[in-house]
C-alpha positions in Angstrom: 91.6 93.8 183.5 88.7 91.7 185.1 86.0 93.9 183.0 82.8 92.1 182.9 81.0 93.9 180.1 83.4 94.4 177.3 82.5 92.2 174.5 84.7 93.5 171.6 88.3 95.1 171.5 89.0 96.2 168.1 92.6 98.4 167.6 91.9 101.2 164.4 95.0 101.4 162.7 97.8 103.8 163.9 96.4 102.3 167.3 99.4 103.5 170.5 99.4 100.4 172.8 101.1 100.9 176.4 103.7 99.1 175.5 106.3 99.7 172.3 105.0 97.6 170.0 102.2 95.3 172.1 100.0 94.6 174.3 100.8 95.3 178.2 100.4 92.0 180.3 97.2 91.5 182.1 95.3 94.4 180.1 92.9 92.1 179.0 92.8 89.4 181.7 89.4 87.9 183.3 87.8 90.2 180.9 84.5 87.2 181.0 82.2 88.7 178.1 85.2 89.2 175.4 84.2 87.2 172.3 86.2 89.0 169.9 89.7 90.8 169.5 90.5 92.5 166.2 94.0 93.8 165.9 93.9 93.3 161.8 94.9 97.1 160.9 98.3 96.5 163.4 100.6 95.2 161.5 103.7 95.6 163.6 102.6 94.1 167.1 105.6 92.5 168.6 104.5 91.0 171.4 101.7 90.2 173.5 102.7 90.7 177.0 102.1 87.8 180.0 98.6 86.9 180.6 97.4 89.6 178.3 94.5 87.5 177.7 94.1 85.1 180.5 90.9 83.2 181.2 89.0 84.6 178.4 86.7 81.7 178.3 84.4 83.3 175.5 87.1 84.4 173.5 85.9 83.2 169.7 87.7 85.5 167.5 91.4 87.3 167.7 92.7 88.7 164.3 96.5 90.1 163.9 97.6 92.1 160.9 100.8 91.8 162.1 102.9 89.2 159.7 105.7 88.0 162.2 104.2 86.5 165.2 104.6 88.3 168.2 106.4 87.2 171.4 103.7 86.0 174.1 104.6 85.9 177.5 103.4 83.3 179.6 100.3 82.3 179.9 98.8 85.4 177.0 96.2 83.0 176.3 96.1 80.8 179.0 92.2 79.6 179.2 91.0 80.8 176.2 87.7 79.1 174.6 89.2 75.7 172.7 87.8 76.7 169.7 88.7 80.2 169.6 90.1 81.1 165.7 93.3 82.9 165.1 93.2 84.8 161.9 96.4 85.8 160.8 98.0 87.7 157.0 97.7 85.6 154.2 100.6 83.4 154.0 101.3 83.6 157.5 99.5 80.8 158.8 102.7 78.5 158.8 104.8 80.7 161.1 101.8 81.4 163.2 101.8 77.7 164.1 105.5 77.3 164.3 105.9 80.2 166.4 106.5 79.8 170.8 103.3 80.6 172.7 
């Protein structure tokens, strides 16, 4: 939360998040130089928790291995760069964009 020098987060697989199955809300928040998030070798993520990545202006990049989108809570990605990408499992890309949050 709020660090000013981390610039990439990348999860190896077998990664233990705080949470379950996720990300624990505000972990990531105000982090200002973080350009690029790559959770590709997590493939069963099941939810992002509440402003987990708030005001990540720079964000460019966040990949998910995980083929179900995950719960967000509010505002996960609240202020996030416009034209940050979401790369998501082959296939996926349909119930990525139906999916709340």
């Amino acid at each position: 939360y709020s660090c000013t020098s981390l610039q990439t987060v990348t999860f190896e697989k077998g990664s233990k998040l705080k949470t379950i199955d996720g990300i624990e809300g505000y972990a990531f928040s105000r982090c200002w130089a973080l350009t690029t998030v790559d959770m590709s070798a997590c493939t069963q993520v099941t939810e992002i928790g509440s402003s987990a990545f708030y005001k990540n202006s720079k964000l460019q990049l966040f990949k998910i291995g995980t083929r179900t989108p995950p719960s967000c809570g509010g505002s996960a990605f609240w202020g996030i760069n416009s034209y940050s990408v979401l790369k998501v499992p082959a296939g996926c890309v349909d119930a990525y964009k139906k999916a709340y949050g």
